[in-house]
C-alpha positions in Angstrom: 0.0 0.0 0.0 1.3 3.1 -1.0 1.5 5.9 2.0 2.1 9.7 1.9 2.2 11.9 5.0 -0.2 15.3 4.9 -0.4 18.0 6.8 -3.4 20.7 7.4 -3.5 24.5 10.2 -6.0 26.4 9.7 -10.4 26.3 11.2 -10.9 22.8 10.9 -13.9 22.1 13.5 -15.8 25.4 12.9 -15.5 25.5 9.3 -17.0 22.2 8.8 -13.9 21.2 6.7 -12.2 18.0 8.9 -15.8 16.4 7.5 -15.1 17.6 3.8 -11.3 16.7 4.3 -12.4 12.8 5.5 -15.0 12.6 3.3 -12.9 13.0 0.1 -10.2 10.4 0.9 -13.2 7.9 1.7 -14.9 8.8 -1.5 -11.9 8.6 -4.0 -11.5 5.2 -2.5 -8.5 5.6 -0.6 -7.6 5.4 3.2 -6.3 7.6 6.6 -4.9 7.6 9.6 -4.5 10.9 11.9 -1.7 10.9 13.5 -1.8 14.3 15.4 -4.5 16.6 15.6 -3.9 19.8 17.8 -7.3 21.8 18.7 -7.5 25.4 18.6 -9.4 26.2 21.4 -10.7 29.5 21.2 -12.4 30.9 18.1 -9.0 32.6 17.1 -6.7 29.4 17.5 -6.2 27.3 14.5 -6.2 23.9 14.5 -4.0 21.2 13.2 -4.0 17.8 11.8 -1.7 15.1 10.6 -2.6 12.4 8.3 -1.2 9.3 6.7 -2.4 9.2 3.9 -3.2 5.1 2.3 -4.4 4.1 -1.1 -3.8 0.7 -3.1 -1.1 2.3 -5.5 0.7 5.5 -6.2 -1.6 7.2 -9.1 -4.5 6.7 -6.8 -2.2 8.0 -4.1 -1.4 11.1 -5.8 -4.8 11.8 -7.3 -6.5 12.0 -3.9 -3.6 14.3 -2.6 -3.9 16.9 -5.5 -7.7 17.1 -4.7 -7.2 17.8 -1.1 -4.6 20.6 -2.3 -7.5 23.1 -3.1 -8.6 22.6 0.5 -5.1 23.6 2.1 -4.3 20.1 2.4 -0.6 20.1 1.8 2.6 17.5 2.3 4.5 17.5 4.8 8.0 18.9 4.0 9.1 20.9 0.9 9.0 19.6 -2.6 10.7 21.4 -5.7 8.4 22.3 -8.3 8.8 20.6 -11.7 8.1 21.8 -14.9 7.5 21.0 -18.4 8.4 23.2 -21.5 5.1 24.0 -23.6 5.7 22.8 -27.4 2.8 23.7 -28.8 0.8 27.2 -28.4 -1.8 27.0 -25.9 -1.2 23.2 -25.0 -0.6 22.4 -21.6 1.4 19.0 -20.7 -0.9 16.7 -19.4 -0.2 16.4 -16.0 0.0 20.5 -15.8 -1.7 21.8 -12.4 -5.6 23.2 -12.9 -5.5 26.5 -10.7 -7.7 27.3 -7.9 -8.8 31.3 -7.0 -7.4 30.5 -3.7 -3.9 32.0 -2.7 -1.3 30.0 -3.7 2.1 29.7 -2.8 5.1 27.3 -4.9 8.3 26.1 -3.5 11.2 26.2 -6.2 14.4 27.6 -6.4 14.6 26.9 -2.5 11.7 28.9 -1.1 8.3 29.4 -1.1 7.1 31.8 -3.7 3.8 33.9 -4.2 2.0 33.1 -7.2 1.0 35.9 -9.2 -2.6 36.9 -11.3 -4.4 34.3 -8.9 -7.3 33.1 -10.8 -8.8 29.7 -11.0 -8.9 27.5 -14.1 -5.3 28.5 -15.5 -1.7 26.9 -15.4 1.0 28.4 -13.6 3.9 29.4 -15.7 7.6 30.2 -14.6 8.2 33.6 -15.5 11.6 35.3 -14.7 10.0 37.4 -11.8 8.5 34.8 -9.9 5.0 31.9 -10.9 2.0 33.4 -12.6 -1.0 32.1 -13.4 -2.0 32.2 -17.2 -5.0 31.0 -19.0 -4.0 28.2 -21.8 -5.3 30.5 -24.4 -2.3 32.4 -23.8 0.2 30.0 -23.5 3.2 29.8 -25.8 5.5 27.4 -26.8 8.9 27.5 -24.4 6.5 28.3 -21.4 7.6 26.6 -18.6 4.5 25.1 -17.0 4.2 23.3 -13.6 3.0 19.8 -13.5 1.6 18.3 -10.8 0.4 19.6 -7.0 2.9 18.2 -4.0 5.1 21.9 -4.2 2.2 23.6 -3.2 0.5 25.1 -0.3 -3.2 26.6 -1.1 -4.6 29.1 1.8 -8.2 28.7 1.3 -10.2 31.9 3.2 -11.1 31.0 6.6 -15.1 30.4 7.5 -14.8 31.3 11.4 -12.0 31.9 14.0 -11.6 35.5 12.7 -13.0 38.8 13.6 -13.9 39.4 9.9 -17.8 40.6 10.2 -18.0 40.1 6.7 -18.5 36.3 7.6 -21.6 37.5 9.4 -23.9 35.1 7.2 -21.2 32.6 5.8 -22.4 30.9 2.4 -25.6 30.1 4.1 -28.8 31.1 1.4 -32.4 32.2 2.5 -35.0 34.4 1.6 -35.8 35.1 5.3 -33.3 37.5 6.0 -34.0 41.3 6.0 -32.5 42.9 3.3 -32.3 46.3 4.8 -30.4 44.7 7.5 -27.9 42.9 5.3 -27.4 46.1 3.1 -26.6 47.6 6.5 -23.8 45.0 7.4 -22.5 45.1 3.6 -21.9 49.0 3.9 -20.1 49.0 6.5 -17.9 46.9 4.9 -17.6 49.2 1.7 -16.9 52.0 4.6 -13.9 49.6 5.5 -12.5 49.3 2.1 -13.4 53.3 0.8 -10.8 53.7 4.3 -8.2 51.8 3.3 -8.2 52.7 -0.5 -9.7 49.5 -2.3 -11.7 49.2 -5.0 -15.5 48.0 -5.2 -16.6 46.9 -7.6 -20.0 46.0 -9.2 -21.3 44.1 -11.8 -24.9 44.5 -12.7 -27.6 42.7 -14.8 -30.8 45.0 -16.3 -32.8 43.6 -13.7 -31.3 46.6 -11.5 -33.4 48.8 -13.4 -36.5 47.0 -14.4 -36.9 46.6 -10.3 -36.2 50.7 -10.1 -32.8 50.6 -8.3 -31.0 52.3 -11.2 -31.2 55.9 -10.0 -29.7 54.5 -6.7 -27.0 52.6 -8.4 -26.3 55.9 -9.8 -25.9 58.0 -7.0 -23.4 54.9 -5.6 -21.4 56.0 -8.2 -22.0 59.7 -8.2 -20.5 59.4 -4.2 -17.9 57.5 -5.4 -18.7 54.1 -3.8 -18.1 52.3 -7.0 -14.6 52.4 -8.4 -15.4 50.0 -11.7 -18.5 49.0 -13.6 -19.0 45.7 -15.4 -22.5 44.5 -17.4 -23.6 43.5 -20.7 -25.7 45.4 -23.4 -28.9 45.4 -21.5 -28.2 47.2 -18.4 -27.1 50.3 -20.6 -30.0 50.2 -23.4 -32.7 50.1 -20.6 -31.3 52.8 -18.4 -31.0 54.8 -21.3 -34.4 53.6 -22.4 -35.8 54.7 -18.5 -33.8 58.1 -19.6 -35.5 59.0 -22.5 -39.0 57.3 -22.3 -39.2 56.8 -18.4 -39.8 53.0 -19.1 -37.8 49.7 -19.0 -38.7 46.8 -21.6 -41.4 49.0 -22.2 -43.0 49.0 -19.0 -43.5 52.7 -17.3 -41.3 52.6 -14.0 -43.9 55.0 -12.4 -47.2 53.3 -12.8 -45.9 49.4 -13.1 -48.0 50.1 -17.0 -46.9 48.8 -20.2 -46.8 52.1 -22.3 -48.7 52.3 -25.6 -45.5 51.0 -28.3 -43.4 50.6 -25.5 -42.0 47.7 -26.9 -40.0 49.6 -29.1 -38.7 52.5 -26.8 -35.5 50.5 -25.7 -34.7 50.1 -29.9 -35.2 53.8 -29.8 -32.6 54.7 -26.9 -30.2 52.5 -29.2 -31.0 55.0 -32.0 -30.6 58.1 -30.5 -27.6 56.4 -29.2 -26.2 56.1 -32.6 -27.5 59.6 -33.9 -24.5 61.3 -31.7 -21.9 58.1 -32.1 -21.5 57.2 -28.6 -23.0 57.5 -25.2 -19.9 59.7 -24.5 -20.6 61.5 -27.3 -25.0 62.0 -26.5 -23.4 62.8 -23.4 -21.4 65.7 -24.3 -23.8 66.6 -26.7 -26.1 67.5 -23.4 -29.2 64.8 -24.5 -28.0 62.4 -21.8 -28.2 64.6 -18.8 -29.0 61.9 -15.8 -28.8 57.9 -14.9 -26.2 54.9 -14.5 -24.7 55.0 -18.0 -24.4 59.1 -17.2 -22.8 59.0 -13.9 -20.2 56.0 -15.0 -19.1 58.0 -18.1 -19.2 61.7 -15.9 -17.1 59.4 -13.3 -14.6 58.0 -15.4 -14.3 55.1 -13.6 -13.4 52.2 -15.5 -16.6 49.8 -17.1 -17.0 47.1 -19.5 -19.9 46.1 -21.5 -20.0 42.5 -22.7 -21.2 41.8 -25.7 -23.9 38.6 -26.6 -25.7 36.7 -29.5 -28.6 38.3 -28.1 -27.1 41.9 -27.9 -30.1 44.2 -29.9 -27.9 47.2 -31.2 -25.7 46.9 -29.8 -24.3 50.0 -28.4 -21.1 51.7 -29.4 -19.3 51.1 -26.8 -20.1 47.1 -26.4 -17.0 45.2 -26.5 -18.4 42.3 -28.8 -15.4 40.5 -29.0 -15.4 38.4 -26.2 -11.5 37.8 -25.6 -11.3 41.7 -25.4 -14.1 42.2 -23.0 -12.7 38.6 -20.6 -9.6 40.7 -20.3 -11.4 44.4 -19.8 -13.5 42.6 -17.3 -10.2 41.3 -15.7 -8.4 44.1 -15.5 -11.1 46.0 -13.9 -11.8 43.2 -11.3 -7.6 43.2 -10.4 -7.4 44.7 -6.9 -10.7 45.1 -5.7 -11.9 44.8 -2.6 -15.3 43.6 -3.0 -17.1 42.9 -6.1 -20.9 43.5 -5.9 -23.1 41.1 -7.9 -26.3 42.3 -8.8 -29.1 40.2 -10.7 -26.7 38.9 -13.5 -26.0 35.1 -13.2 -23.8 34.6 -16.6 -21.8 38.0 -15.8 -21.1 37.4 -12.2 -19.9 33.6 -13.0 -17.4 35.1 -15.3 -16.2 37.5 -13.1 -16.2 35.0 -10.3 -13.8 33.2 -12.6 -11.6 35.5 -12.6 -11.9 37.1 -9.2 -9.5 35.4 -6.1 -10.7 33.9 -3.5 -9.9 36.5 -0.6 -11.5 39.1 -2.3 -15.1 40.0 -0.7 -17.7 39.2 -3.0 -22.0 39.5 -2.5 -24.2 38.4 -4.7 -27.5 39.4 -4.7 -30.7 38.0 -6.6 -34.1 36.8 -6.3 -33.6 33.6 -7.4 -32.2 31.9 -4.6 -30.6 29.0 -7.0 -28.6 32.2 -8.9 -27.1 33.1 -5.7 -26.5 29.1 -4.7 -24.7 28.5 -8.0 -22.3 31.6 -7.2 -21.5 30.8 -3.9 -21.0 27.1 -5.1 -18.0 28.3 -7.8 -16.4 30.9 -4.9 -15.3 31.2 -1.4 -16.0 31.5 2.4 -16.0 35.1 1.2 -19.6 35.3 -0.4 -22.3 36.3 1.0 -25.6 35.5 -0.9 -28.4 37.9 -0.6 -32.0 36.5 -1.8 -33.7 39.5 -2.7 -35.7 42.4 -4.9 -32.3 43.9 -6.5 -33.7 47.0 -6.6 -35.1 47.1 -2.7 -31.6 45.8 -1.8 -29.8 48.6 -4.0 -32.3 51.8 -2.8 -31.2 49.9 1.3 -27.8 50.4 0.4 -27.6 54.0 -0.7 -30.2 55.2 1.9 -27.6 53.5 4.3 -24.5 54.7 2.5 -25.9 58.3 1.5 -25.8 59.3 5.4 -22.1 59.3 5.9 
């Protein structure tokens, strides 16, 4: 029987992870033995475990180990990294190592190194300035690109142990929670971040202003809450179509109504759109004087729109090109604090992609299976919000508007 010796410190008991950890070995069909386990015994003291690892032969062995890596599961010792030169562009060797958005640190050279552009679902390359994480898209041939997981050591975000109130509803989902009082908890957050000089981020689906919290999107932005704005095509045609007609899909936000031909008044915002150019351009041009789209480009703060196959217009400024926008929405997301998700399942999985695991994310949406399947792809880090988007929003910038 082949034998390996693994080592895990971190929240073991209040996490609910020792379950997850012993659960996985049993599943992949392999065996353990703990040979220490130290509790932490106060909410602030990690805990620690030894185990001896078992299975009937070495590829089983090492399979099970590289799936408890992404849980901070790591061996015991220190094991130089090994890599493989890529021969063909954007092939990876086949044993290369699948990346987790989980902070990630790679012993070679001697020491432990920081890996860089942590994202999940990439290889991590050898680059002269320290490891990287790079998606195989942009591999090239003479990459150096690690293979397998034993040089590793993966700090998942801890659930518990810490004073970190953002934990204050875990990944737990329900739609009995008040949503004023969560908006509450969530800006003092943002208070923390706007204190210490990170970013916040939001990325919004045209829900936000079919359910009227637009205009207090807006003024998030206007106060300088929001430091980047990422969407699709919708969100901007129907706030400019609630700019120029007052309605959204053709529905009259003040009366709940569907206007007489309103189903073409969001066709008509695209037109007017392309009468000056640009929204920029209808901006400067004084005929878009108010709204989301208005305050982002008054701002300056950085935004992408995504473009679709279902895109009507689509508007000027829609990156339709979808390796362009990937890396627009990327570079907006690096170095935020918290990215807000707002009623947009297909946007906020892509940014969740691409977002690491420490960084603070909320999701918020009616649907209490949207917010499931983002918290499922993430980290202890999210907090899911069931909820009217647009109640949610107008909490948050009653709360935020007072300071």
């Amino acid at each position: 029987m082949a034998s390996k010796n693994l080592i895990y410190t971190g929240h073991l008991i209040d996490s609910g992870l020792l379950t997850v950890i012993l659960n996985l070995i049993i599943e992949e069909g392999a065996d353990y033995e703990i040979t220490r386990f130290d509790v932490g015994k106060t909410p602030d003291n990690e805990s620690s475990m030894r185990i001896l690892l078992k299975a009937d032969n070495e590829v089983l062995l090492e399979s099970t180990a590289a799936k408890l890596t992404s849980f901070g599961v790591r061996a015991v010792g220190e094991t130089e990294a090994s890599w493989i030169e890529v021969t063909r562009d954007r092939a990876a060797p086949d044993d290369f190592y699948s990346t987790t958005n989980h902070r990630t640190e790679l012993y070679f050279d001697g020491r432990w190194q920081q890996v860089g552009n942590q994202r999940m679902d990439a290889v991590i390359v050898r680059r002269d300035d320290g490891p990287v994480c790079v998606k195989l898209r942009d591999l090239r041939k003479g990459d150096r690109v690690l293979i397998g997981s034993s040089s590793l050591r993966v700090h998942p975000p801890e659930v518990g142990g810490g004073a970190d109130s953002f934990a204050f509803m875990n990944n737990d989902v329900s739609s009995e929670r008040n949503a004023t009082q969560s908006a509450e908890r969530i800006a003092e957050q943002m208070r923390e971040l706007r204190a210490k000089g990170e970013k916040i981020v939001v990325v919004a689906g045209p829900v936000v202003v079919h359910t009227g919290g637009a205009d207090a999107l807006a003024a998030l932005v206007r106060e300088g809450w929001i430091g980047g704005f990422l969407g699709g095509n919708a969100i901007a045609v129907h706030d400019l179509e609630y700019r120029l007609f007052g309605t959204s899909l053709g529905v009259d936000l003040a009366t709940g109504r569907p206007s007489f031909e309103g189903h073409k008044n969001h066709m008509m915002a695209i037109n007017a759109v392309y009468s000056h150019g640009s929204m920029d351009a209808m901006m400067k041009a004084g005929d878009l004087k108010e709204g989301l789209m208005y305050e982002v480009l008054r701002t300056g703060i950085p935004y992408c729109l995504a473009g679709s196959i279902r895109d009507d217009g689509p508007l000027p400024e829609t990156e339709m090109d979808m390796i362009k926008a990937q890396k627009a929405y990327a570079d907006i997301v690096e170095g935020s604090g918290m990215i807000l998700m707002l009623s947009t399942m297909l946007h906020s999985i892509g940014t969740g992609n691409m977002t690491p695991s420490w960084v603070k994310t909320v999701c918020v949406d009616i649907n209490p299976a949207v917010v499931t399947k983002l918290s499922d792809r993430g980290s202890a880090q999210t907090v899911s919000v069931v909820s009217d988007v647009g109640l949610f929003i107008r909490a948050l910038a009653r709360v935020l508007s007072a300071d």
